[in-house]
PDB file with SEQRES, HELIX, SHEET and CRYST1 records, atoms N, CA, C and O in Angstrom:
SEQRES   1 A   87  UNK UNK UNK UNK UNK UNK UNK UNK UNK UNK UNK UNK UNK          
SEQRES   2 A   87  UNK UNK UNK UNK UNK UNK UNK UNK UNK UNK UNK UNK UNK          
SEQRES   3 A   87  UNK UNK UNK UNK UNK UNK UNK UNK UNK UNK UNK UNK UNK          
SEQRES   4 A   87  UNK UNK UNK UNK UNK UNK UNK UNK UNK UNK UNK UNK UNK          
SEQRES   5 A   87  UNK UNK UNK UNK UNK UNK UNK UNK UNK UNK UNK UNK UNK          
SEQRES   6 A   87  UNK UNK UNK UNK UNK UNK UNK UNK UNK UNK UNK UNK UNK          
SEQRES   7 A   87  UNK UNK UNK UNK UNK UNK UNK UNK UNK                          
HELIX    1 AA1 UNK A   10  UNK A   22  1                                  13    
HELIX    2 AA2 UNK A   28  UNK A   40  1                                  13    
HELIX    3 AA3 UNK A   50  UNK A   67  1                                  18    
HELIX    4 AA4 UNK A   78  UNK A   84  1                                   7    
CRYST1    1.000    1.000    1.000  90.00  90.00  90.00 P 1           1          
ATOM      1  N   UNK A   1       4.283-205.207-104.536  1.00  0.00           N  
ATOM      2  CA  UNK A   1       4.434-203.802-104.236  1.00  0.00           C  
ATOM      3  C   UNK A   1       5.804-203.354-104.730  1.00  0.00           C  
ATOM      4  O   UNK A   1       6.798-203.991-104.382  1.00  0.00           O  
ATOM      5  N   UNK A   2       5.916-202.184-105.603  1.00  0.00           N  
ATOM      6  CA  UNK A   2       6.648-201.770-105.902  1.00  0.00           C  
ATOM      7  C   UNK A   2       7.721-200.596-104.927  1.00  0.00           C  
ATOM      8  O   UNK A   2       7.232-199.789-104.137  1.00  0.00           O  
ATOM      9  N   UNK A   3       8.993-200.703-105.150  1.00  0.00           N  
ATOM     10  CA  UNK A   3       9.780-199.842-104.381  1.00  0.00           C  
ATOM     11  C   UNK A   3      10.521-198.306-104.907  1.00  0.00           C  
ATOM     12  O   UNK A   3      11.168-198.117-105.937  1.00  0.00           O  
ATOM     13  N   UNK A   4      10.276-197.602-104.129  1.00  0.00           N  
ATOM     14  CA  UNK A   4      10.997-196.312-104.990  1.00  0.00           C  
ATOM     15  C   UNK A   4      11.911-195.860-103.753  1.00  0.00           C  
ATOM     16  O   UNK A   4      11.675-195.740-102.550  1.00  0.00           O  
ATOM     17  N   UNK A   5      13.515-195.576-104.865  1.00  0.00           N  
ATOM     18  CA  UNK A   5      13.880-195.423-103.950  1.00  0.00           C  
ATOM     19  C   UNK A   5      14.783-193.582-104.509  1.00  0.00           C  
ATOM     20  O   UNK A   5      15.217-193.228-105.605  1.00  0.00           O  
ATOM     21  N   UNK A   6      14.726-192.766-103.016  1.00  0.00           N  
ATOM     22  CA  UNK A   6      14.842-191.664-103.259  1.00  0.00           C  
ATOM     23  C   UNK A   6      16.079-190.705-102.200  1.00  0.00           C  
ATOM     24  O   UNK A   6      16.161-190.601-100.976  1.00  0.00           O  
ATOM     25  N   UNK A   7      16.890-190.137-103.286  1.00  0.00           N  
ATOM     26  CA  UNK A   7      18.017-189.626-102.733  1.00  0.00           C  
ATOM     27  C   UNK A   7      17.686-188.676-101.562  1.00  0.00           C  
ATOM     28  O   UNK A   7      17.973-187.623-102.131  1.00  0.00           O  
ATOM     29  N   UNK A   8      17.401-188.411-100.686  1.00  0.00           N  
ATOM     30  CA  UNK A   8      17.375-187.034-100.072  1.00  0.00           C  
ATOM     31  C   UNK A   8      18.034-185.794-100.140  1.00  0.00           C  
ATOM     32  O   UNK A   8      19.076-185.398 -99.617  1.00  0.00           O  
ATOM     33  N   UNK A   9      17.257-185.286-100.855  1.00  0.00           N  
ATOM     34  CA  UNK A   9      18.387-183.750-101.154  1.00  0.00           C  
ATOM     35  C   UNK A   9      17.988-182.689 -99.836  1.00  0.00           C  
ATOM     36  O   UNK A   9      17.176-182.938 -98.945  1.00  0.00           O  
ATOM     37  N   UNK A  10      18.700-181.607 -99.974  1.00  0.00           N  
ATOM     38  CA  UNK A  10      18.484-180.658 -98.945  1.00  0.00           C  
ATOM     39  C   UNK A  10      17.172-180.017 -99.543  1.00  0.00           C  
ATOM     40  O   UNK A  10      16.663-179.221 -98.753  1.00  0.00           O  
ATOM     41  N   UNK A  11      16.743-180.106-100.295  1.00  0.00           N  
ATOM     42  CA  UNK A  11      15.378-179.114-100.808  1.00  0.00           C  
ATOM     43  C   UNK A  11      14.262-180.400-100.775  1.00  0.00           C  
ATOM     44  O   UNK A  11      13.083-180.065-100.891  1.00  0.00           O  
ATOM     45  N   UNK A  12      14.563-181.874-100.621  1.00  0.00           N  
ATOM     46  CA  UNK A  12      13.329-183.236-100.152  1.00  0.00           C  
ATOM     47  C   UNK A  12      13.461-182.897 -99.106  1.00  0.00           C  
ATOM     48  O   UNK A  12      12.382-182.606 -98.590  1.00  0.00           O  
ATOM     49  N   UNK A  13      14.888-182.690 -98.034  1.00  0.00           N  
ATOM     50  CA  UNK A  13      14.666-182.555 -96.472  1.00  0.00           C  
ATOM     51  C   UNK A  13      14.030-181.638 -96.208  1.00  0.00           C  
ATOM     52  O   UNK A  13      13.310-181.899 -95.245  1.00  0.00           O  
ATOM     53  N   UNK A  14      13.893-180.551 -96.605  1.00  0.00           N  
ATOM     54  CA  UNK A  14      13.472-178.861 -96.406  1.00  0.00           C  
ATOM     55  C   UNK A  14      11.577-179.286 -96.439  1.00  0.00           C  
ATOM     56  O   UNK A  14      10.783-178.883 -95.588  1.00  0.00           O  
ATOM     57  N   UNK A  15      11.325-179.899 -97.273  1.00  0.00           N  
ATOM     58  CA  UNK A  15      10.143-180.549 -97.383  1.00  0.00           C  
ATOM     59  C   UNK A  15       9.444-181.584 -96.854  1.00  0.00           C  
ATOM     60  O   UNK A  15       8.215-181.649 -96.837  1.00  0.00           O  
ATOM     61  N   UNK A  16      10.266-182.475 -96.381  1.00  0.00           N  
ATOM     62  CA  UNK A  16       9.825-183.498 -95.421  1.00  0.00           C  
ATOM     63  C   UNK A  16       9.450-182.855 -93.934  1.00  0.00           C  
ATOM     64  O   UNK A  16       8.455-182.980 -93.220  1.00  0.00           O  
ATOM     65  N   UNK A  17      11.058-181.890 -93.740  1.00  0.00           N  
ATOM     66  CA  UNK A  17      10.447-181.263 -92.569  1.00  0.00           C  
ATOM     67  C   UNK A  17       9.201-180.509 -92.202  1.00  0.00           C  
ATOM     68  O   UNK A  17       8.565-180.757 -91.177  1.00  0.00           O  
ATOM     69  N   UNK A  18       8.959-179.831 -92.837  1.00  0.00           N  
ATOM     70  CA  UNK A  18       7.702-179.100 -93.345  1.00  0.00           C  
ATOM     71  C   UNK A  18       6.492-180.277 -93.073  1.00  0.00           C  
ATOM     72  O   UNK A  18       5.819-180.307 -92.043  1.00  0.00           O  
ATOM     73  N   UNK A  19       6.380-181.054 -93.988  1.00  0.00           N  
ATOM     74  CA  UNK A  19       5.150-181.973 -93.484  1.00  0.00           C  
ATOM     75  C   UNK A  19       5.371-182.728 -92.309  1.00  0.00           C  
ATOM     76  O   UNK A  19       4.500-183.586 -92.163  1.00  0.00           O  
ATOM     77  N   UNK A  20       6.266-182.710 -91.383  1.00  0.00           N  
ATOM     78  CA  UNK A  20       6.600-183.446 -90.015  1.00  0.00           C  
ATOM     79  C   UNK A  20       5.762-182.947 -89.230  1.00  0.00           C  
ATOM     80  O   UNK A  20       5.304-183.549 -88.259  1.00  0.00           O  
ATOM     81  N   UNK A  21       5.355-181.343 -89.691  1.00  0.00           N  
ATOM     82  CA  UNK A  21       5.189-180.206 -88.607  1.00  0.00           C  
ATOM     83  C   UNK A  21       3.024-180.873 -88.863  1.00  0.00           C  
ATOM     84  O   UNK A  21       2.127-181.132 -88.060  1.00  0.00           O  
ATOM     85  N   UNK A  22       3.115-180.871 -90.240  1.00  0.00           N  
ATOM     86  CA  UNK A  22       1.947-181.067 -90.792  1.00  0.00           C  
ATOM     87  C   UNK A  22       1.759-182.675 -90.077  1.00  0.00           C  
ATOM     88  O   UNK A  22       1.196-182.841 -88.994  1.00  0.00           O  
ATOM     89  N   UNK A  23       2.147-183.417 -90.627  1.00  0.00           N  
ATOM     90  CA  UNK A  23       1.775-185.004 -90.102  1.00  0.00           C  
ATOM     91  C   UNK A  23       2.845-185.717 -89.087  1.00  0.00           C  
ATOM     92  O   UNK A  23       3.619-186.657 -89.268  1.00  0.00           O  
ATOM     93  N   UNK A  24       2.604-184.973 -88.058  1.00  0.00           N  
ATOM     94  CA  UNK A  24       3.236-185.423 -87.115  1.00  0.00           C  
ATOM     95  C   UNK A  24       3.772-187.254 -86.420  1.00  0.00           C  
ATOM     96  O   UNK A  24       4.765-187.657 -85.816  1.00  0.00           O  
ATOM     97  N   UNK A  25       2.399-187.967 -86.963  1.00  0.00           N  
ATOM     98  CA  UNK A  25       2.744-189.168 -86.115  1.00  0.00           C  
ATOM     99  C   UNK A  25       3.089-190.397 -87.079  1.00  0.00           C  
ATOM    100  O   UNK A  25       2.910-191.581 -86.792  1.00  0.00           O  
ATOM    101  N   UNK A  26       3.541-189.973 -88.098  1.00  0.00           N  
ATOM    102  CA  UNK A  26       3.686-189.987 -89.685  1.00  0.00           C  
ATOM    103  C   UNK A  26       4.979-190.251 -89.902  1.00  0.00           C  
ATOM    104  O   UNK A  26       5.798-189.400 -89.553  1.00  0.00           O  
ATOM    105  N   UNK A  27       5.456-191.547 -90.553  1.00  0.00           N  
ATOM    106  CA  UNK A  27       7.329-191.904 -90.627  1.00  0.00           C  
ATOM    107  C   UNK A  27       7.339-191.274 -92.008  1.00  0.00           C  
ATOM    108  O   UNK A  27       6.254-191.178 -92.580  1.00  0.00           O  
ATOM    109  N   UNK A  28       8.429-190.837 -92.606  1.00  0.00           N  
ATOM    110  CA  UNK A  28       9.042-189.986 -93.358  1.00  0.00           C  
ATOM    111  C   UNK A  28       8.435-191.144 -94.446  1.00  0.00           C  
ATOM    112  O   UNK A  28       7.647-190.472 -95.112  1.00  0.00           O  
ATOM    113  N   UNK A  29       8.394-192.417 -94.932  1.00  0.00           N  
ATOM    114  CA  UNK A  29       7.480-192.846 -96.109  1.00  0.00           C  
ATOM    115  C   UNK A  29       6.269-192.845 -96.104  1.00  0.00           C  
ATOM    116  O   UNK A  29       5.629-193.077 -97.130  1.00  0.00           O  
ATOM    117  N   UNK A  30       5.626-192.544 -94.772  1.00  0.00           N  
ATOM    118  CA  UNK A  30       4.385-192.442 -94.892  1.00  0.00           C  
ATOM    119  C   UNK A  30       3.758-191.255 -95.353  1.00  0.00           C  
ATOM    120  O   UNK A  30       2.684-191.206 -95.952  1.00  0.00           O  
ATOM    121  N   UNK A  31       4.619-190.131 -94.985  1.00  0.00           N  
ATOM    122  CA  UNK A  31       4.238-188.850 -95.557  1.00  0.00           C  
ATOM    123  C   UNK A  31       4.627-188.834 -97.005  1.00  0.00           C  
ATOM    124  O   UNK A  31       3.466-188.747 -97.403  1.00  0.00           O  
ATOM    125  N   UNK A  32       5.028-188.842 -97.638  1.00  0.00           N  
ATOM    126  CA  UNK A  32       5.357-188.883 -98.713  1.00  0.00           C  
ATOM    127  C   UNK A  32       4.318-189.354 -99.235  1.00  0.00           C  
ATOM    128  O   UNK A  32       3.488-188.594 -99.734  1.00  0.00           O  
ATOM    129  N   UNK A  33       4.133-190.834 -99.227  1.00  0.00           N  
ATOM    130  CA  UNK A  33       2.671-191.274 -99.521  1.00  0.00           C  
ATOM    131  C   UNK A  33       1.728-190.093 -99.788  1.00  0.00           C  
ATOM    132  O   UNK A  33       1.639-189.475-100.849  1.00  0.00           O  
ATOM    133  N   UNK A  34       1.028-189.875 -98.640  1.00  0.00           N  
ATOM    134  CA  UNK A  34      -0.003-188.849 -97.850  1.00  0.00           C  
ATOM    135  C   UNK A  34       0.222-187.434 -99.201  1.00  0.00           C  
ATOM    136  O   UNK A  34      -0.687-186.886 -99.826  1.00  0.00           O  
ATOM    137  N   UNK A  35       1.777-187.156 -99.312  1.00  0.00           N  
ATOM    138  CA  UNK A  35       1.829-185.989-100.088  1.00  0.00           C  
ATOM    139  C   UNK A  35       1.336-186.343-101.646  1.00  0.00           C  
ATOM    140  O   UNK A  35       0.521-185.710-102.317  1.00  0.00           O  
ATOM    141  N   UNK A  36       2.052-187.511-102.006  1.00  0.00           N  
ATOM    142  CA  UNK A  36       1.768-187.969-103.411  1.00  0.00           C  
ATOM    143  C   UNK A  36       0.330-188.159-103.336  1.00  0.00           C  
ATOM    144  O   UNK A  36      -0.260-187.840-104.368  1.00  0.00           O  
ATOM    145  N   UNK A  37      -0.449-188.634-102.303  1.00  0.00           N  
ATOM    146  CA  UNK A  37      -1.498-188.892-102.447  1.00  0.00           C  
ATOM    147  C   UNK A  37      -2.763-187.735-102.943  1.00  0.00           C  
ATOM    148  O   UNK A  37      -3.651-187.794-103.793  1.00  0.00           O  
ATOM    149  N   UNK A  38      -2.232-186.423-101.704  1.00  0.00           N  
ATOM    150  CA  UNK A  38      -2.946-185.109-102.527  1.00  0.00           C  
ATOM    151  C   UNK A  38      -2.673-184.487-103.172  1.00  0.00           C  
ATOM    152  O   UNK A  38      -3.182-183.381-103.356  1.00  0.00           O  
ATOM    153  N   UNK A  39      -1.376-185.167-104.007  1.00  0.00           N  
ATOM    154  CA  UNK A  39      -1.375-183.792-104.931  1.00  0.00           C  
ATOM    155  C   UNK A  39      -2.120-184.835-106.184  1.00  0.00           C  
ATOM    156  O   UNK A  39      -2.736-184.274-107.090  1.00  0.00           O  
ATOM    157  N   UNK A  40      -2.039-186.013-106.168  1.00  0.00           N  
ATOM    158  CA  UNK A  40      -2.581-186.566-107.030  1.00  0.00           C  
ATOM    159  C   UNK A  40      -3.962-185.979-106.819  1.00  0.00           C  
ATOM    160  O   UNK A  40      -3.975-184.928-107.459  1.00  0.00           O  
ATOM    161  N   UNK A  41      -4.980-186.139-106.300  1.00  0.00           N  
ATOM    162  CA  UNK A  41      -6.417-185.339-105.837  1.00  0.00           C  
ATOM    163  C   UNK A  41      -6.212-184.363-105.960  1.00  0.00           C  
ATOM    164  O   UNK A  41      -7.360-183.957-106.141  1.00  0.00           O  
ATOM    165  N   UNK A  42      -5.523-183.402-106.030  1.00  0.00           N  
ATOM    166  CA  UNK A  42      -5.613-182.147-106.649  1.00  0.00           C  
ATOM    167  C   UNK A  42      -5.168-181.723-107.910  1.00  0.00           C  
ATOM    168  O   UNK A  42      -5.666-180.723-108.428  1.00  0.00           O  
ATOM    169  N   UNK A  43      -4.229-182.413-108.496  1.00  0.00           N  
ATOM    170  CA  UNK A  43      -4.449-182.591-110.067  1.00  0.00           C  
ATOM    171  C   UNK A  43      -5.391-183.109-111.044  1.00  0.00           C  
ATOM    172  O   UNK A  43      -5.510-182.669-112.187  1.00  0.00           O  
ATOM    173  N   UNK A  44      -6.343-184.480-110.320  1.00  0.00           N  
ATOM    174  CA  UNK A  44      -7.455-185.157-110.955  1.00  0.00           C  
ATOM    175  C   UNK A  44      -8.786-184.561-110.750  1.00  0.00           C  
ATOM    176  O   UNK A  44      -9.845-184.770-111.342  1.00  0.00           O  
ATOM    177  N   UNK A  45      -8.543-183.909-109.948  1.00  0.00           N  
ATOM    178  CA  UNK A  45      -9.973-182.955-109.457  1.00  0.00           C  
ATOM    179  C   UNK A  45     -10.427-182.101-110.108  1.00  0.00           C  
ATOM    180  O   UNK A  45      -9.710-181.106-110.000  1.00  0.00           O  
ATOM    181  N   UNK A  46     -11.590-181.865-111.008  1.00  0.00           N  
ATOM    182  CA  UNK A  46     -11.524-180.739-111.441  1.00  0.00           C  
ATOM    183  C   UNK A  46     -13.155-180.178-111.091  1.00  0.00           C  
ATOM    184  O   UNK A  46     -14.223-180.725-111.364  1.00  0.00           O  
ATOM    185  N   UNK A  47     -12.869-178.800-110.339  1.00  0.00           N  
ATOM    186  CA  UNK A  47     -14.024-178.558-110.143  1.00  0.00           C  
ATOM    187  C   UNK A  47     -14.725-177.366-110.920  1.00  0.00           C  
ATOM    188  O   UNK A  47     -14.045-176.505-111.479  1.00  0.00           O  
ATOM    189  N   UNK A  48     -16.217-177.348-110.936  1.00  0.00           N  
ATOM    190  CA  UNK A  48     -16.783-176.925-112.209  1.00  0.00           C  
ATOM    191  C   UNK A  48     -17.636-175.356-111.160  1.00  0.00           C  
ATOM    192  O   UNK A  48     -18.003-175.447-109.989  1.00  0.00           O  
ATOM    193  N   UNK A  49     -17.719-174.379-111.834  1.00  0.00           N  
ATOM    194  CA  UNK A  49     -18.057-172.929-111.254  1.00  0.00           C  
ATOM    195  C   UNK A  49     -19.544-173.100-112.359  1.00  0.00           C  
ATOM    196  O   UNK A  49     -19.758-172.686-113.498  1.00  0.00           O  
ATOM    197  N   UNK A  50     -20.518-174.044-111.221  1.00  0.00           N  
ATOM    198  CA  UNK A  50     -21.501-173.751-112.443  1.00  0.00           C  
ATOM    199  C   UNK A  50     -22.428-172.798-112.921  1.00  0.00           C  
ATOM    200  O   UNK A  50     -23.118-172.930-113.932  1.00  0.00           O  
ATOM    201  N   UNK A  51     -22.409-171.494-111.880  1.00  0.00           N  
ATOM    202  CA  UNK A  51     -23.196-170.416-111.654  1.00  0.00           C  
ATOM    203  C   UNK A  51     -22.296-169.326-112.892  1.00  0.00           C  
ATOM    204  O   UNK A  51     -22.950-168.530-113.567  1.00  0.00           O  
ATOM    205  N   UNK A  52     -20.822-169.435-113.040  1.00  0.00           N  
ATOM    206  CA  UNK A  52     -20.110-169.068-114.213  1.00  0.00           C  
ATOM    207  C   UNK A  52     -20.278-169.765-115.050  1.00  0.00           C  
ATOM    208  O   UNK A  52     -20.850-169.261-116.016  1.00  0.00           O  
ATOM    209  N   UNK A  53     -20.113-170.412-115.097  1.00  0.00           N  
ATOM    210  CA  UNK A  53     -20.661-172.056-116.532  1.00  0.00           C  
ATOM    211  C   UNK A  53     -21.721-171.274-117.220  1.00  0.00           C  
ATOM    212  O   UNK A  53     -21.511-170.534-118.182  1.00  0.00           O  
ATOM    213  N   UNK A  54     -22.975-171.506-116.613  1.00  0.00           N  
ATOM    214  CA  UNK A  54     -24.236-171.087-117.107  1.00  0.00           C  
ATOM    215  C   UNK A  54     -24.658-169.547-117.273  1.00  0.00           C  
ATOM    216  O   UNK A  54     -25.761-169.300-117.763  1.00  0.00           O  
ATOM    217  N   UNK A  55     -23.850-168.560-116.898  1.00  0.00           N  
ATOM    218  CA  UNK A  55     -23.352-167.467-117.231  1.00  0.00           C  
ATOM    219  C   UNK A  55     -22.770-166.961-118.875  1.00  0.00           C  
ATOM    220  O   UNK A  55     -23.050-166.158-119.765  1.00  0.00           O  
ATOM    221  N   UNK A  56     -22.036-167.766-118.634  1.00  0.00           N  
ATOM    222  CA  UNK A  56     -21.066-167.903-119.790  1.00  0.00           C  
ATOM    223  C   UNK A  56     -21.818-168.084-121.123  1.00  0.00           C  
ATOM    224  O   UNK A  56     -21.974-167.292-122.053  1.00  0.00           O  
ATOM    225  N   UNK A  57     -22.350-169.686-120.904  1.00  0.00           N  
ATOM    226  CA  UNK A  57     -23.122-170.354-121.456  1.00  0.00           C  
ATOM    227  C   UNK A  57     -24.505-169.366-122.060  1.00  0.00           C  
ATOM    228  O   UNK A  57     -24.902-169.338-123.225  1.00  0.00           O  
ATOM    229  N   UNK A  58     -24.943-168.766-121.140  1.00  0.00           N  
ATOM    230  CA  UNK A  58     -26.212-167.618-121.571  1.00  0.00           C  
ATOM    231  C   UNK A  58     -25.709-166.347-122.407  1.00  0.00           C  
ATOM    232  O   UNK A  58     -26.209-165.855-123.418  1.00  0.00           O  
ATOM    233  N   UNK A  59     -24.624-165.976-121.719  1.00  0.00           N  
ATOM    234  CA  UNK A  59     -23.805-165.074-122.962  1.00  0.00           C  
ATOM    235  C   UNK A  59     -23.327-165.912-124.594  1.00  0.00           C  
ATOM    236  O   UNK A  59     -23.976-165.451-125.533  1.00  0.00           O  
ATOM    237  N   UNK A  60     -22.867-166.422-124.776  1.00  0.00           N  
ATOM    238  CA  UNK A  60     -22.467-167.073-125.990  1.00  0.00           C  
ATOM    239  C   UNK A  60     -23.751-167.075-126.793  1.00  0.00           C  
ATOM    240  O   UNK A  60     -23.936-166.463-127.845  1.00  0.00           O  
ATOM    241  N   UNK A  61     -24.501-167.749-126.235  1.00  0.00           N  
ATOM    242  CA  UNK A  61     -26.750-168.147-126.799  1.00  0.00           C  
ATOM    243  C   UNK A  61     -27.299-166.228-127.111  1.00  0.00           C  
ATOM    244  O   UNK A  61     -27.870-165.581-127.990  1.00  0.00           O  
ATOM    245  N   UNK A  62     -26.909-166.082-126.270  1.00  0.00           N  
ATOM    246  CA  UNK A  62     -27.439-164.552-126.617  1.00  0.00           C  
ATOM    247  C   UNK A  62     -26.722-163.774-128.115  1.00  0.00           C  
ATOM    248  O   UNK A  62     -27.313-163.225-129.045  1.00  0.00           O  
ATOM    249  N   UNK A  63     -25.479-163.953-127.931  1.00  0.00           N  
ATOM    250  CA  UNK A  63     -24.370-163.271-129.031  1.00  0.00           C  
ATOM    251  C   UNK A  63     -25.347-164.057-130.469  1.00  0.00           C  
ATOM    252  O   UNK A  63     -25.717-163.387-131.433  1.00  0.00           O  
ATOM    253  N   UNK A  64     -25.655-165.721-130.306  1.00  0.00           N  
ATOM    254  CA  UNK A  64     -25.751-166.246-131.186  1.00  0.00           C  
ATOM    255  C   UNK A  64     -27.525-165.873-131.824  1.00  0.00           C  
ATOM    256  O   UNK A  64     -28.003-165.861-132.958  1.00  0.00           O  
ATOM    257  N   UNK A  65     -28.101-165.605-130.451  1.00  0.00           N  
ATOM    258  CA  UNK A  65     -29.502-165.487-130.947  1.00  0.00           C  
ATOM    259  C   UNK A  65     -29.320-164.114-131.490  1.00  0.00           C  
ATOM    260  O   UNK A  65     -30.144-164.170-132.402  1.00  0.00           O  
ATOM    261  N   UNK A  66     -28.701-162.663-131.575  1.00  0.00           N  
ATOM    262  CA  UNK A  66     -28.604-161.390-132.003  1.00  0.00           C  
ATOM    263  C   UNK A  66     -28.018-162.188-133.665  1.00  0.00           C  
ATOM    264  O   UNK A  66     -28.609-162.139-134.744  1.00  0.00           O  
ATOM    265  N   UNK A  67     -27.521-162.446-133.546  1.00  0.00           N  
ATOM    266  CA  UNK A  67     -27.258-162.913-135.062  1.00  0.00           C  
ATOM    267  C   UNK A  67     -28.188-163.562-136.097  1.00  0.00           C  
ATOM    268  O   UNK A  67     -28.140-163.422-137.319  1.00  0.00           O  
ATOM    269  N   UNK A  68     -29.198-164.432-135.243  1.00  0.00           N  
ATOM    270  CA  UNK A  68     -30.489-164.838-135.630  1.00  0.00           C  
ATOM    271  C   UNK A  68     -31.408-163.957-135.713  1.00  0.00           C  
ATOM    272  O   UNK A  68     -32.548-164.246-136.078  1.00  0.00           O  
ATOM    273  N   UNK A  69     -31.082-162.903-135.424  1.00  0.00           N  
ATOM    274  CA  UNK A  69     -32.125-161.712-135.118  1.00  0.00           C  
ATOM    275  C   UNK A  69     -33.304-161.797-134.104  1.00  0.00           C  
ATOM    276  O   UNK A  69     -34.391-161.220-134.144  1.00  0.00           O  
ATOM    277  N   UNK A  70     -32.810-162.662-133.191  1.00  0.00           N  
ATOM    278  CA  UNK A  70     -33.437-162.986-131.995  1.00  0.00           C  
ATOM    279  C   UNK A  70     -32.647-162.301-130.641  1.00  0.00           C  
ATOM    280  O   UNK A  70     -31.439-162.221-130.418  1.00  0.00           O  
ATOM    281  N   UNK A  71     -33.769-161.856-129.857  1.00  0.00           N  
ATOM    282  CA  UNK A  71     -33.479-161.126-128.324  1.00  0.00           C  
ATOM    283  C   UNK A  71     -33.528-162.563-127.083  1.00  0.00           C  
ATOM    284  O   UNK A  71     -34.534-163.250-127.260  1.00  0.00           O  
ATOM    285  N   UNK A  72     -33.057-162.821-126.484  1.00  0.00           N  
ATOM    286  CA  UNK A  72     -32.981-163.872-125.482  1.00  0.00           C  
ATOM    287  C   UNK A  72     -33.900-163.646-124.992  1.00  0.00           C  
ATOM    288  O   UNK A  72     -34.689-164.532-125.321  1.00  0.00           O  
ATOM    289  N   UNK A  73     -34.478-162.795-124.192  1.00  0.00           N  
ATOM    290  CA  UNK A  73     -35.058-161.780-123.392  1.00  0.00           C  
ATOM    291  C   UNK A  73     -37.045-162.447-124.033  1.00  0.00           C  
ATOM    292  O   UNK A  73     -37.954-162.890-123.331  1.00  0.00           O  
ATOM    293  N   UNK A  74     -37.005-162.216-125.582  1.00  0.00           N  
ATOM    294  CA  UNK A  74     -38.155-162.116-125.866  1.00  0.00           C  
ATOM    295  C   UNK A  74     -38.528-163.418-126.299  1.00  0.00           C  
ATOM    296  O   UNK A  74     -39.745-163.495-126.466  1.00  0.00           O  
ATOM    297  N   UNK A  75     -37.849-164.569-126.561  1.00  0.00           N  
ATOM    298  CA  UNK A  75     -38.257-165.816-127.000  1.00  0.00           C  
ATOM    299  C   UNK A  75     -38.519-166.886-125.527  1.00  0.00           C  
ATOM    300  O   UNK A  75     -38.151-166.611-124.385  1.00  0.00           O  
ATOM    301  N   UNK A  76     -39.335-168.277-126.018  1.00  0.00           N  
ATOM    302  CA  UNK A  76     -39.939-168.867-124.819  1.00  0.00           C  
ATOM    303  C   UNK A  76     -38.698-169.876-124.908  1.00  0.00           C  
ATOM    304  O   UNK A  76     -37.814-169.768-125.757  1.00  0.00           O  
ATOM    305  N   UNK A  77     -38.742-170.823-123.969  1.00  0.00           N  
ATOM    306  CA  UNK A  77     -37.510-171.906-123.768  1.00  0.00           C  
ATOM    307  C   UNK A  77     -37.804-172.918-124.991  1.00  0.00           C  
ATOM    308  O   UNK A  77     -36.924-173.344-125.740  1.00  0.00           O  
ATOM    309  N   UNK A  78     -39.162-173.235-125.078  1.00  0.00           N  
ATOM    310  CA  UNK A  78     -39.686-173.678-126.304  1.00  0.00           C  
ATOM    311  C   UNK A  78     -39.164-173.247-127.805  1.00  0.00           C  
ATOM    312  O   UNK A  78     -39.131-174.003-128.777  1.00  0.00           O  
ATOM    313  N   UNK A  79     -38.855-172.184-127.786  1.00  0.00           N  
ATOM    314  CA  UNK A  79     -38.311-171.535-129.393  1.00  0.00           C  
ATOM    315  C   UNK A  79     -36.930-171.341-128.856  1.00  0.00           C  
ATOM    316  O   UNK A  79     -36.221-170.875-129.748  1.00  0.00           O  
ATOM    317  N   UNK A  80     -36.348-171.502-127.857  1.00  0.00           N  
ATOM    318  CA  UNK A  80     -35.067-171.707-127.968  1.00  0.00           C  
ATOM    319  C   UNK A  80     -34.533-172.759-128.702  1.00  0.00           C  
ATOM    320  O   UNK A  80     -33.775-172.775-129.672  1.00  0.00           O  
ATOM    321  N   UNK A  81     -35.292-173.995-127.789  1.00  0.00           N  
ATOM    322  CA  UNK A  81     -34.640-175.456-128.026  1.00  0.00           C  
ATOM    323  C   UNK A  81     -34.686-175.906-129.663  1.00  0.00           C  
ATOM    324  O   UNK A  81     -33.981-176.694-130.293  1.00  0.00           O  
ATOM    325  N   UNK A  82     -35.965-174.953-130.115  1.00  0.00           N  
ATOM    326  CA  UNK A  82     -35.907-175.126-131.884  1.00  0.00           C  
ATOM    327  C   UNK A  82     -35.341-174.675-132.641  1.00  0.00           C  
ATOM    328  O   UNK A  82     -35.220-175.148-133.771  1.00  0.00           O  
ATOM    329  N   UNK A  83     -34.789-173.551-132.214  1.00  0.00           N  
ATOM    330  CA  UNK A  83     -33.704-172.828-132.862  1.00  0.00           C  
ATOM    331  C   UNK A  83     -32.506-173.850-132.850  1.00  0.00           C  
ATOM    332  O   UNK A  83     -31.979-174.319-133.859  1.00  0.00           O  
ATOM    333  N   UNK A  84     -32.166-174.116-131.564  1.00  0.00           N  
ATOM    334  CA  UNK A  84     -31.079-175.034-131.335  1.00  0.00           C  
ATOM    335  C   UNK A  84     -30.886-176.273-132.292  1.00  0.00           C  
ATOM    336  O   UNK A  84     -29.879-176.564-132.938  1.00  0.00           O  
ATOM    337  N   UNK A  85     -32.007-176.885-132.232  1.00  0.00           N  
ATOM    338  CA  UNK A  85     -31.999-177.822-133.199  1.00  0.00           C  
ATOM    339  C   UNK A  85     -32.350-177.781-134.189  1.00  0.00           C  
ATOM    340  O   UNK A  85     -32.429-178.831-134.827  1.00  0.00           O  
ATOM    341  N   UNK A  86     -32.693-176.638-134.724  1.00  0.00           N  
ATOM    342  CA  UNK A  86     -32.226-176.405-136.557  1.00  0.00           C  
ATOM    343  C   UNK A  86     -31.431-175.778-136.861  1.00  0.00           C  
ATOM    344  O   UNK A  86     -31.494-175.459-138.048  1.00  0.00           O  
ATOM    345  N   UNK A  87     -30.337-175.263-136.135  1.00  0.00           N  
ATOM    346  CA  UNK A  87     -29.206-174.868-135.989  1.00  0.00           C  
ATOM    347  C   UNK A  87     -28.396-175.644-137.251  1.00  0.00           C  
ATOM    348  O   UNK A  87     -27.189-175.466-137.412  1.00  0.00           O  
TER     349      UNK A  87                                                      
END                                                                             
């Protein structure tokens, strides 16, 4: 196990205190931990808006089928996927 070791400044104390209030039964390396721990999970996390996704996704297909001289509206999922793949 590796050791890190860290100066306490008045703006780490200002912050430690702060999570004292948050993780109360928690020694000042354990929080830290706990903090590194979510911000790591909230940097690696990425969550997906798939109701915008597929929004999006239907706008772009549409722009592309008007260029094909195709209406979204009037073709089957069947003549989509062929379009797609002779794309």
């Amino acid at each position: 196990m590796n050791t890190i070791r860290l100066t306490v400044t008045p703006e780490i104390r200002e912050v430690l205190d702060i999570l004292k209030v948050k993780y109360p039964p928690l020694s000042e390396p354990e929080i830290l931990k706990v903090a590194l721990s979510e911000l790591y999970s909230k940097t690696t996390q990425q969550t997906v808006n798939i109701q915008n996704l597929t929004a999006r996704g239907r706008n772009y297909f549409s722009a592309w089928l008007k260029k094909q001289g195709k209406n979204i509206d009037a073709i089957t999922e069947d003549e989509a996927y062929t379009l797609i793949k002779n794309a």
